[in-house]
C-alpha positions in Angstrom: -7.3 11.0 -19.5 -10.7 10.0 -18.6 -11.9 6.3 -18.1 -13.8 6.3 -21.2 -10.6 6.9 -23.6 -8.4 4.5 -21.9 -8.0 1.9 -24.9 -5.1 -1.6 -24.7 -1.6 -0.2 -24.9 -2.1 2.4 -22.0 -0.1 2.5 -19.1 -1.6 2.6 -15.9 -0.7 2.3 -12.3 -2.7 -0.1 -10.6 -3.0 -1.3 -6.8 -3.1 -5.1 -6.4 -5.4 -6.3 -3.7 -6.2 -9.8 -4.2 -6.1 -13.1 -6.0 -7.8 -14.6 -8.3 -8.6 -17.8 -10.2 -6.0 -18.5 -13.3 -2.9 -17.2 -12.1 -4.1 -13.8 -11.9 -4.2 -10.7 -9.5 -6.9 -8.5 -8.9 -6.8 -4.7 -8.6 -9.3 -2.1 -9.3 -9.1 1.3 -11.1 -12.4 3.6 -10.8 -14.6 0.8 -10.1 -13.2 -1.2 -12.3 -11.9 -4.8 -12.0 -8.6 -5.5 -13.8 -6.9 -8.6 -14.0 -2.8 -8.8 -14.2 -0.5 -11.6 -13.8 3.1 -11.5 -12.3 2.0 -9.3 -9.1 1.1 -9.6 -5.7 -1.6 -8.3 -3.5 -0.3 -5.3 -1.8 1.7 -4.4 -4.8 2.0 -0.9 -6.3 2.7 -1.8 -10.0 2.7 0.0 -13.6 0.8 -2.0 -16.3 -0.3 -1.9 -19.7 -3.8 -2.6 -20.5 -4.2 -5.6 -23.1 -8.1 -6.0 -23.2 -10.3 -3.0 -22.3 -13.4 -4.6 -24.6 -15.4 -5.8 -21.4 -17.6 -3.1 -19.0 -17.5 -5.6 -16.1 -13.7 -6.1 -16.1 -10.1 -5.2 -18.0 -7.3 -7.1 -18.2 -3.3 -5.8 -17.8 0.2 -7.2 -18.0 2.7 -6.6 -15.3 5.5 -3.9 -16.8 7.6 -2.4 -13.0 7.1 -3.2 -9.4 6.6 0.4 -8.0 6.4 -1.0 -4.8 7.2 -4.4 -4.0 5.1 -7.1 -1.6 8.0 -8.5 0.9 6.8 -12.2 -0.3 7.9 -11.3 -4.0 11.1 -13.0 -5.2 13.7 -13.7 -8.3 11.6 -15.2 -10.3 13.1 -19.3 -10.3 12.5 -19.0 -14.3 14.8 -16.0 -15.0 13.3 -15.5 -18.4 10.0 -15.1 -16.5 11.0 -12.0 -14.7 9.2 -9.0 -14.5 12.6 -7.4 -15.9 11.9 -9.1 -19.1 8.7 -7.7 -21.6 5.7 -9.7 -21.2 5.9 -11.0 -24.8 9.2 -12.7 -23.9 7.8 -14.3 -20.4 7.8 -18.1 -21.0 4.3 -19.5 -20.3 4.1 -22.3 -16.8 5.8 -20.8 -13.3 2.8 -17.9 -13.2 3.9 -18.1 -9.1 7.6 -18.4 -9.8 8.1 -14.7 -8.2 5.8 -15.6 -5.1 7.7 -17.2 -2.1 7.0 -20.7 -2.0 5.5 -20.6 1.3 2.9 -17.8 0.1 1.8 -19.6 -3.1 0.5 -22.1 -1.1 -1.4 -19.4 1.0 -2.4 -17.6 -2.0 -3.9 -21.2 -3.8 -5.6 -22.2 -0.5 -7.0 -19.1 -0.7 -8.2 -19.2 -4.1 -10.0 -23.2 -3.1 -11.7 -21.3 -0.2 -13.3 -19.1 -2.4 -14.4 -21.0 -4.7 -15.9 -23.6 -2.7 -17.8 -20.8 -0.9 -18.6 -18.8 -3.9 -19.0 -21.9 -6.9 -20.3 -24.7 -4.4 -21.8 -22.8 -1.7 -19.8 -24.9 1.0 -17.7 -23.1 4.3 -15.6 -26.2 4.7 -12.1 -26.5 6.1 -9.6 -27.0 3.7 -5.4 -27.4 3.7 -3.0 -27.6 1.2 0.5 -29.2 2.0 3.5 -30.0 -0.3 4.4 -33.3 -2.3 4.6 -36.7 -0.1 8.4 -37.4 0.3 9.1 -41.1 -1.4 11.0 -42.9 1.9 12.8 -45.8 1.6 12.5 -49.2 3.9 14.3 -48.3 6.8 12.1 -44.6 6.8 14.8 -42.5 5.5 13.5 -39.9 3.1 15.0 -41.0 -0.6 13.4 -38.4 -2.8 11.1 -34.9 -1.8 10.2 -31.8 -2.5 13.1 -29.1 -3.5 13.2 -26.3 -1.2 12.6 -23.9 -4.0 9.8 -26.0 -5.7 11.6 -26.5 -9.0 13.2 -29.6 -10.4 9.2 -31.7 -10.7 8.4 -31.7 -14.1 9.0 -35.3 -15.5 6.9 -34.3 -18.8 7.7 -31.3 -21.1 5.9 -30.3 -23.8 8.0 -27.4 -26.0 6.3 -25.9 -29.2 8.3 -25.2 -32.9 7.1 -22.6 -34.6 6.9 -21.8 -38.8 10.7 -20.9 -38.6 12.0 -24.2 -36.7 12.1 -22.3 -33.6 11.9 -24.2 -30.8 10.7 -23.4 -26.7 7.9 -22.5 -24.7 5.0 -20.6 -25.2 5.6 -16.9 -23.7 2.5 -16.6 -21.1 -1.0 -16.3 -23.1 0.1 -16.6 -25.8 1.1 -18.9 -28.6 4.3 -17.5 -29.6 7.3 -19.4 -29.3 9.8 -17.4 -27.5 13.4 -19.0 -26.7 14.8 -19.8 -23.4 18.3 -20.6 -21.8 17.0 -23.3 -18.6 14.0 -25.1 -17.7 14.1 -25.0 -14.1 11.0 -26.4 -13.2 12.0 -29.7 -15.4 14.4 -32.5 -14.3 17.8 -31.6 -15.0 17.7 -34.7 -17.0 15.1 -33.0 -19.2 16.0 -29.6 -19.5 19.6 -31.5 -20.8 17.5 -32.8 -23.4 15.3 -29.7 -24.4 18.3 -27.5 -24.7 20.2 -29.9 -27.1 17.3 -28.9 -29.1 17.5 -27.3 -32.3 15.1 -27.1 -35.0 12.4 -29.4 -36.2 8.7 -29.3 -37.8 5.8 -27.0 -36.5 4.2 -28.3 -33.8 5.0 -29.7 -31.1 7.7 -31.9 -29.2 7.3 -33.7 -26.1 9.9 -35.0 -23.2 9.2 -37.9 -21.5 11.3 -39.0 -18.4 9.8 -42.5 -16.8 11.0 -43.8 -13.8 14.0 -45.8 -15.8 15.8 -42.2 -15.9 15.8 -42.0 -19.8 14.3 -39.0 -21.3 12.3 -39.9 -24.5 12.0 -37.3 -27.1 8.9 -37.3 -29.0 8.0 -35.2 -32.3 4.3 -34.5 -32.7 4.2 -32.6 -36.0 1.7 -30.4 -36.9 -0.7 -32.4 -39.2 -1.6 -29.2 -41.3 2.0 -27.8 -41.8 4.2 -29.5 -44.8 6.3 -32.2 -42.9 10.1 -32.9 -43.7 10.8 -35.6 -46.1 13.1 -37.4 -43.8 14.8 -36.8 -40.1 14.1 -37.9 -36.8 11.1 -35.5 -36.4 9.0 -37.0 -39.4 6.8 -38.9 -37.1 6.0 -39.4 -33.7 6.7 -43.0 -32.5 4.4 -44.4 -29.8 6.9 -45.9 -26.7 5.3 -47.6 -23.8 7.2 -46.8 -20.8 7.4 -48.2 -17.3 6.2 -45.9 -14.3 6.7 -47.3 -10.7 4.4 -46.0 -7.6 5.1 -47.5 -4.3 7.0 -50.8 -5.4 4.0 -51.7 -8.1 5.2 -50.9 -11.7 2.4 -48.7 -14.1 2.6 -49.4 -18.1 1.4 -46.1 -20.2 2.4 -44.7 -23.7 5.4 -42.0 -23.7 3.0 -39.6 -24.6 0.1 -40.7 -22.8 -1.4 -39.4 -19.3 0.5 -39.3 -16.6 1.2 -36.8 -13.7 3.7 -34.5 -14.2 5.0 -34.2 -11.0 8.0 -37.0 -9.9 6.0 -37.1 -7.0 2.7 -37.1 -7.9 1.6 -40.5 -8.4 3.2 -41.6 -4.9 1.9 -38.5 -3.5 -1.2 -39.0 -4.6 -1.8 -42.8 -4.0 -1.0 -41.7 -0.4 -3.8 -39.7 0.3 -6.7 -41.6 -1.4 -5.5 -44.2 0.9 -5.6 -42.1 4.0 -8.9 -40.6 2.6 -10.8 -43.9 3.2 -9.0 -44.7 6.4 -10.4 -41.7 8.1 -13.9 -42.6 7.4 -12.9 -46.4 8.3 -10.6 -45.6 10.8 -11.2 -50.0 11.9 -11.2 -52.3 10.4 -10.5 -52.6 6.6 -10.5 -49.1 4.7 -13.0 -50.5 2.1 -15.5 -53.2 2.2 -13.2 -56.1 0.2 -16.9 -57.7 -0.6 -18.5 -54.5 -2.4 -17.8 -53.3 -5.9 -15.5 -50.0 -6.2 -15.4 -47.9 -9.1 -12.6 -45.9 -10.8 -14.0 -43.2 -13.3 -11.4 -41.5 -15.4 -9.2 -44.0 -14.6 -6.1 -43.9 -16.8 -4.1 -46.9 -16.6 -5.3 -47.8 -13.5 -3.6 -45.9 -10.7 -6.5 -45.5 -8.3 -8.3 -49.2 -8.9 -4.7 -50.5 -8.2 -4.8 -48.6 -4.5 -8.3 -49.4 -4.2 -7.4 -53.1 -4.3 -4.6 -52.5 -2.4 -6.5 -51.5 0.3 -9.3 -54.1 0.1 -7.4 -57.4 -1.0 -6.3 -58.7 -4.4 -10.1 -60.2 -4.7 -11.6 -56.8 -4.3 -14.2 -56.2 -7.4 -12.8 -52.8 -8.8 -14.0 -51.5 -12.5 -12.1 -48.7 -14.1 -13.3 -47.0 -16.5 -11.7 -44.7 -19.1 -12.8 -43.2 -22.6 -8.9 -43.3 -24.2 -9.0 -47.6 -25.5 -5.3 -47.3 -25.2 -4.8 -46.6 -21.4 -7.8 -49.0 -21.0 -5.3 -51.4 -23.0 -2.9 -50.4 -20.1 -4.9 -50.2 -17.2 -5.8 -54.1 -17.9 -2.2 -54.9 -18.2 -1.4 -53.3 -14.8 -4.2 -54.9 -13.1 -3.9 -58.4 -14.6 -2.8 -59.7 -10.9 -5.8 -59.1 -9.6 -8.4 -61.7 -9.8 -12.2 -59.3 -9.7 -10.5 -55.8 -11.4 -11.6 -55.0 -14.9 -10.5 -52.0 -17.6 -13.9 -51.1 -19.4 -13.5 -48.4 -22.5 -16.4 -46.0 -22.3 -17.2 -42.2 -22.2 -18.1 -42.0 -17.9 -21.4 -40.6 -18.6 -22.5 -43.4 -21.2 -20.7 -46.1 -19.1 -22.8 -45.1 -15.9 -26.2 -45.0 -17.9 -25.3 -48.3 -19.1 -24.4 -49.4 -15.7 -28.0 -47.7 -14.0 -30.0 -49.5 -16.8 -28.3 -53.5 -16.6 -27.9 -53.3 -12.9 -29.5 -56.1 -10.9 -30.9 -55.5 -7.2 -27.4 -57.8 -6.5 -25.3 -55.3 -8.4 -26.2 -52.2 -7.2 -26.5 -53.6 -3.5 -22.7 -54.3 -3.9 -22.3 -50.8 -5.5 -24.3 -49.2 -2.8 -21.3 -50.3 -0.2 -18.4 -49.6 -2.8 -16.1 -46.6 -3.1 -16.5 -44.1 -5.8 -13.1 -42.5 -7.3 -13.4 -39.8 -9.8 -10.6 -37.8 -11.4 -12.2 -36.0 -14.2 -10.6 -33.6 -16.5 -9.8 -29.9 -15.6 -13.6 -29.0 -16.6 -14.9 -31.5 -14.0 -17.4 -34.6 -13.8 -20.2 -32.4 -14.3 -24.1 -32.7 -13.4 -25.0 -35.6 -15.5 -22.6 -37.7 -14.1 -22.6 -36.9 -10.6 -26.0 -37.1 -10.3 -25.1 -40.6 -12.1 -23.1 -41.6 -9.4 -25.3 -40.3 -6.8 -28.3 -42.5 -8.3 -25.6 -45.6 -7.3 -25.4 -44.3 -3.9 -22.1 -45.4 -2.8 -20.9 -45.8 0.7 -18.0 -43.2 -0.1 -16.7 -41.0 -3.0 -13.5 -39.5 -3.2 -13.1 -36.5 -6.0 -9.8 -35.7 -7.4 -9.9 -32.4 -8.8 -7.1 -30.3 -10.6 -9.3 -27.5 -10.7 -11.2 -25.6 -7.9 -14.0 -24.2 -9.7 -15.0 -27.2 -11.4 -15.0 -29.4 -7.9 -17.0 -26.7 -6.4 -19.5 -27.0 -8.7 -19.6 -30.7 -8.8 -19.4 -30.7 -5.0 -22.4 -28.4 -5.0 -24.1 -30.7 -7.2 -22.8 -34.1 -4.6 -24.5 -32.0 -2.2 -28.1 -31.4 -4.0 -28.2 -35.7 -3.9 -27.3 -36.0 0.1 -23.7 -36.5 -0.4 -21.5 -34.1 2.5 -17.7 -33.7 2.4 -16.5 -32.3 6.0 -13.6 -30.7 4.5 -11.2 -30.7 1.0 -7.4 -31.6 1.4 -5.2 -30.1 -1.2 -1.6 -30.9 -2.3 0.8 -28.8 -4.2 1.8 -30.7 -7.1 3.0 -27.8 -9.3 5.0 -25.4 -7.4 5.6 -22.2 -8.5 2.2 -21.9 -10.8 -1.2 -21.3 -10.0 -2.2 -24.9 -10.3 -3.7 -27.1 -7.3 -4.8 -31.2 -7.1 -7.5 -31.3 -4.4 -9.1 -33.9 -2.6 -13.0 -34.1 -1.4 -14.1 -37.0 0.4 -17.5 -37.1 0.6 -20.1 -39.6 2.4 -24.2 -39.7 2.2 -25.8 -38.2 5.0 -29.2 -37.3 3.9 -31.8 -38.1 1.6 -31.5 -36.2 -1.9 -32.9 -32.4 -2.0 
């Protein structure tokens, strides 16, 4: 069979040689790129080819390990096996047959690249697990499982036109049924498999730091709902996070990181972020105004004022008027932190066009925090926040290519980072949070 008739549905054996963005592996056949999830580099596998419509690259699904990398394991999802067919592979561990160790060399791996390839920066750059929570006397009260699983504290499952309900199987959006959730809480995995039936769309478990998982129906609005039952409507619960002894309102179904650890974890290193560039002294100039963009319900302004005094002036801003709702409530204690509503990009124009000489002085020896969405700040903004010239900026980032694009950007208006921390808050998939702190050092380009 020559290239030119190979069409999706034929088997092929492939060579894996690298990783890539997505969850994906990289192999090559005649010159030809192919992507394929559930291998390893220095695999031998068979595949089938799924999408051959491209010239620059094809894409494959994983079918038989011909001959195995010695960092490939059982699978901790069972059901996500290479034993079992593709279509029956439940969607969210993508690195769930990857030694947990390796993952973390295959994801720093896949941050190094981008920032060289996407941001044009050779940087150092580390990834390390979950901060363990410690209690007063130092004594570790809640960490990381050896095998990565047991983080999720949010679920989302999906019900199908038949009442079926369970994850999505990988890339797709076909509901396919599984016996464990490994990667959940045991509390929550109790609760999605006393799960029966219900109305398409979509049902979400919430467990907050009370213990108590909250089941939430989100029908779909376009299917014919059920003229009674618990799954009718979704009800909106406010629920009761606590990070570090300070206690976080958001809705059940609102945002809020995933991981049991996250939030602490996370907290942690935005503090230690600042230290290292004030290693005396106070982390943050208590005097100065301090930004939080894409702020939620107020995590990051909380630590920022934390780490300046409870008179620090902190704004956070955040386009959902429901977490803003929130974020006031949770920052209500301190006397100079306010929750605006307000799309970033229109907020900071409307910042850069009312701003006295006073104002943006104080802004000009504040601390920037973004945590933007999974497609990043982007240009307009962070050439936004540039234009307030900040003493510091410290970018959040849940995905690599965005940050190294908006890093590239940071860097075109004078801003340098001298290296991006990373921390594993999703074990066993292909998911990252990293952390660029980044200071001015020139003049714009």
């Amino acid at each position: 069979m020559t290239e030119s008739t190979k069409n999706a549905g034929d088997l092929i054996d492939l060579d894996v040689s690298g990783v890539a963005h997505g969850g994906v592996f990289v192999a090559r056949h005649e010159g030809r790129v192919i992507f394929v999830p559930d291998a390893l580099p220095g695999e031998r596998i068979r595949a089938r080819l799924v999408d051959t419509r491209k010239k620059s690259f094809w894409r494959a699904e994983a079918l038989e390990v011909l001959d195995a990398s010695p960092h490939r394991q059982p699978h901790v999802w069972r059901q996500a096996d290479i034993e079992f067919a593709p279509e029956q592979r439940p969607g969210g561990a993508d690195f769930g047959h990857i030694e947990l160790a390796h993952q973390r060399e295959l994801k720093l791996e896949v941050l190094t690249d981008s920032l060289k390839r996407f941001g044009g920066l050779d940087v150092p750059a580390s990834i390390v697990p979950a901060t363990p929570v410690l209690d007063g006397d130092g004594a570790v009260r809640d960490e990381e499982t050896p095998d990565g699983t047991r983080w999720r504290t949010r679920v989302s499952l999906h019900v199908d036109a038949d009442g079926r309900v369970g994850p999505y199987a990988a890339r797709t959006h076909s509901v396919v049924h599984v016996d464990s959730y490994p990667l959940a809480t045991e509390a929550i995995e109790q609760a999605a498999k006393e799960l029966s039936d219900g109305a398409p769309g979509r049902i979400d478990l919430i467990q907050a730091a009370d213990g108590r998982v909250r089941v939430v129906a989100r029908p779909d609005e376009r299917a014919p709902r059920p003229r009674s039952g618990a799954n009718a409507r979704a009800v909106r619960e406010v629920v009761v996070e606590s990070v570090n002894g300070k206690d976080f309102k958001v809705d059940a179904v609102g945002f809020w990181q995933v991981h049991r650890l996250a939030a602490h974890s996370l907290t942690l290193a935005l503090q230690n972020a600042l230290r290292s560039i004030q290693p005396e002294g106070a982390a943050i100039d208590p005097d100065a105004h301090h930004l939080d963009l894409y702020g939620g319900v107020g995590l990051f302004a909380a630590t920022l004022a934390a780490l300046g005094g409870k008179s620090t002036r902190v704004t956070t801003v955040e386009s959902s008027a429901r977490a803003t709702e929130h974020a006031a409530a949770n920052l209500s204690g301190l006397s100079r932190a306010r929750a605006e509503t307000g799309r970033v990009d229109r907020w900071l124009k409307a910042l850069q066009a009312s701003a006295t000489a006073a104002d943006r002085e104080q802004l000009s020896r504040g601390v920037v925090v973004l945590d933007p969405p999974r497609a990043g700040a982007g240009r307009e903004v962070v050439q936004r926040v540039a234009d307030l010239s900040p003493a510091a900026i410290v970018y959040v980032a849940c995905d690599p290519v965005a940050l190294s694009r908006d890093l590239a950007t940071f860097r075109e208006a004078g801003y340098e980072t001298p290296r991006v921390d990373a921390l594993d808050l999703f074990p066993n998939s292909h998911h990252v949070e990293a952390i660029a702190t980044l200071t001015r050092t020139a003049a714009p380009r």
